[in-house]
C-alpha positions as CSV (number, residue, x, y, z in Angstrom):
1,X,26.1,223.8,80.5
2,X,23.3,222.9,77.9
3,X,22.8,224.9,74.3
4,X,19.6,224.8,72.3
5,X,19.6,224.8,68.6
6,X,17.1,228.0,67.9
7,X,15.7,226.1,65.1
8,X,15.2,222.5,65.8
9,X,15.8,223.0,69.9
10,X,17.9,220.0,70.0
11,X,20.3,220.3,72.9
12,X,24.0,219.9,73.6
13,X,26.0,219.5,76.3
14,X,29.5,221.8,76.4
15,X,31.9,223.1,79.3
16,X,33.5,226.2,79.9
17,X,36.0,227.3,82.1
18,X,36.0,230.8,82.6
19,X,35.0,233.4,80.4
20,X,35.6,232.3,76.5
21,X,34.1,233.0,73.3
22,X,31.0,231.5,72.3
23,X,32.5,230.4,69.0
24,X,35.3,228.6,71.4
25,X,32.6,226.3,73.4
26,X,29.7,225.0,71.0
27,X,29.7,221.8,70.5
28,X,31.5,220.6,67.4
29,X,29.8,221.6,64.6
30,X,27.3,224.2,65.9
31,X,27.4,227.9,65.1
32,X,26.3,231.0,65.9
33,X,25.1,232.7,62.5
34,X,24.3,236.7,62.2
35,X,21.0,236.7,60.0
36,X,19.7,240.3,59.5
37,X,21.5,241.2,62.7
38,X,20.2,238.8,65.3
39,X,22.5,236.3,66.3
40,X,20.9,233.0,66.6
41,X,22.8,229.3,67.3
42,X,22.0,226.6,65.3
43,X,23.3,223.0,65.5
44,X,25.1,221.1,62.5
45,X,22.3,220.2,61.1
46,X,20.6,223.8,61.1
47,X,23.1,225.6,60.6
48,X,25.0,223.8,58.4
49,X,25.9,226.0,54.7
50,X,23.3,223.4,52.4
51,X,21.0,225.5,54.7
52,X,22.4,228.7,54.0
53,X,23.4,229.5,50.9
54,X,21.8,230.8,47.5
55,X,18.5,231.4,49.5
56,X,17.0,230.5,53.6
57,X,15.2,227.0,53.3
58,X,12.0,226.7,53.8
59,X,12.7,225.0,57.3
60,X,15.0,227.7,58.3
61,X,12.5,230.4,57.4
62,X,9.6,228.8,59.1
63,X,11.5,227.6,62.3
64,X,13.7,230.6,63.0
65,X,9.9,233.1,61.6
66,X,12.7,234.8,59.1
67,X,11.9,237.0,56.7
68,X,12.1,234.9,52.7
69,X,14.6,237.5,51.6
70,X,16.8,237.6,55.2
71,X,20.4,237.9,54.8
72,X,23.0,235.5,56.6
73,X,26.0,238.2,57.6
74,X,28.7,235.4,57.7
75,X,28.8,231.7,55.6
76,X,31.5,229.5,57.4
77,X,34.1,227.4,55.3
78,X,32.2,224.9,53.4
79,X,35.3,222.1,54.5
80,X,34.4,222.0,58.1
81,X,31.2,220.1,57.3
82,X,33.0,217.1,55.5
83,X,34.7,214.6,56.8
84,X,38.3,214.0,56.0
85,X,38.3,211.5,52.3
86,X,40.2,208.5,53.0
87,X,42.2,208.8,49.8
88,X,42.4,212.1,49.5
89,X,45.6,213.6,48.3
C-alpha cells in the first residue's frame, strides 16, 4: 500500500496485515498530526516537530492552505527525530 505526505506528496510504501492502527503502519518516521481538527499525514520531513512548534512554518501553512494561527492538537516526543549519539551515556 502507498501513503502520500499531504504536504510535500512524497510517497511511501508500507504493509498491513489486517486491520491496524494508522499510527502502527506509517513508514518510520511519518505521522498523522491533528491540526485544528483535520487529521492530515505528513512524512518526517513535514511533519517533523522543527515544523511544529512555537508557530506553523511558512511551508506548512502554504502547503497544507492552514490558517497562520492553526493549532497542532498533539507534538510527538522530540527524541524520535534524533538518531541514537554514539557516545551518549
Amino acid at each position: 500500500m502507498k501513503v502520500f505526505c499531504e504536504a510535500c506528496k512524497s510517497e511511501a510504501e508500507t504493509k498491513a496485515s489486517g486491520i491496524a492502527p494508522l499510527e502502527e503502519i506509517l513508514p518510520p518516521r511519518w505521522k498523522r498530526r491533528l491540526i485544528d481538527g483535520r487529521s492530515y499525514i505528513l512524512c518526517d520531513i513535514c511533519g517533523h516537530p522543527k515544523q511544529l512548534l512555537g508557530a506553523f512554518s511558512p511551508y506548512l501553512i502554504d502547503a497544507l492552505g492552514l490558517d497562520e494561527h492553526a493549532i497542532c492538537e498533539e507534538i510527538p516526543e522530540r527524541e524520535d527525530f534524533y538518531a541514537p549519539r554514539a557516545n551518549k551515556e
